[in-house]
N, C-alpha and C positions, 0 to 999 in steps of 0.2 A: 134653591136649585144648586148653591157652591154646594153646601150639605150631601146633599147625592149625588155628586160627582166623585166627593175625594170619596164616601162607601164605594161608588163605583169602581173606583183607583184601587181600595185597599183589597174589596175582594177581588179583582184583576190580578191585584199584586200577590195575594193569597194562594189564585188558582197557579198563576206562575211559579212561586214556591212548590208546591205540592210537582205540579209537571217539573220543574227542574231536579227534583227531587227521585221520581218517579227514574226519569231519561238517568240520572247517576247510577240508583240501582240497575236498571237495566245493561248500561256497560260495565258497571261489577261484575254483573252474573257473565255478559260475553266473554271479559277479561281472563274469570275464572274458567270455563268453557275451552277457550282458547289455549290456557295455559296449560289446561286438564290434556287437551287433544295432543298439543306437542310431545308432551311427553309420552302419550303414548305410541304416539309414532316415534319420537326415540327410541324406546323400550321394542317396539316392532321390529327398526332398523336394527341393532342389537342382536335383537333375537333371529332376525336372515343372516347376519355375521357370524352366528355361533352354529346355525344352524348348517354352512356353508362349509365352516369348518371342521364340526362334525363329519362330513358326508366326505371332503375330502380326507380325512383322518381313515374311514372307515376304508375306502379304496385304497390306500395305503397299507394297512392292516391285511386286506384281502389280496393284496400282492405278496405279504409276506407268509401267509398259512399257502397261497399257492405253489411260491419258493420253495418252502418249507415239506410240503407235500411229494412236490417234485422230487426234493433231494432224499426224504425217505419211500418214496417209490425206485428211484435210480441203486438205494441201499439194500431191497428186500430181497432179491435173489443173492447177496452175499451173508444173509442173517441164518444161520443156524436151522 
C-alpha cells in the first residue's frame, strides 16, 4: 500500500511539473504579446505625432502659396 502511495506522489508530482511548466510557457507567450502590443501602440502614438505634424506644416505651407498668390495677383496689372 506505501508502494502506491509514493507512484501516487510521484505521478502527482509529475503532472505538477508538466502544468507548472505548461502555465510558464503560457505567460512567456502573454509576456511576449504584451510586449509586442506596447510597442505597437508606441509606434501608433508616433505615428498621430507625426501625422499632426504633418497636417499642421501643410496649413502653414498653404498660408504661404496664398500670401504668395496674393502678392502676385496685387503685381499683375503692373507687369508688362
Amino acid at each position: 500500500m506505501v508502494i502506491t502511495r509514493i507512484k501516487d506522489v510521484t505521478g502527482v508530482a509529475k503532472v505538477c511539473e508538466c502544468i507548472d511548466k505548461d502555465i510558464e510557457e503560457k505567460n512567456n507567450r502573454i509576456n511576449r504579446r504584451t510586449w509586442e502590443s506596447k510597442r505597437l501602440e508606441d509606434r501608433m502614438d508616433n505615428m498621430c505625432k507625426r501625422i499632426a505634424f504633418l497636417e499642421e506644416a501643410n496649413i502653414k505651407k498653404e498660408g504661404c502659396i496664398n500670401y504668395l498668390e496674393g502678392i502676385v495677383e496685387s503685381m499683375s496689372n503692373k507687369l508688362c
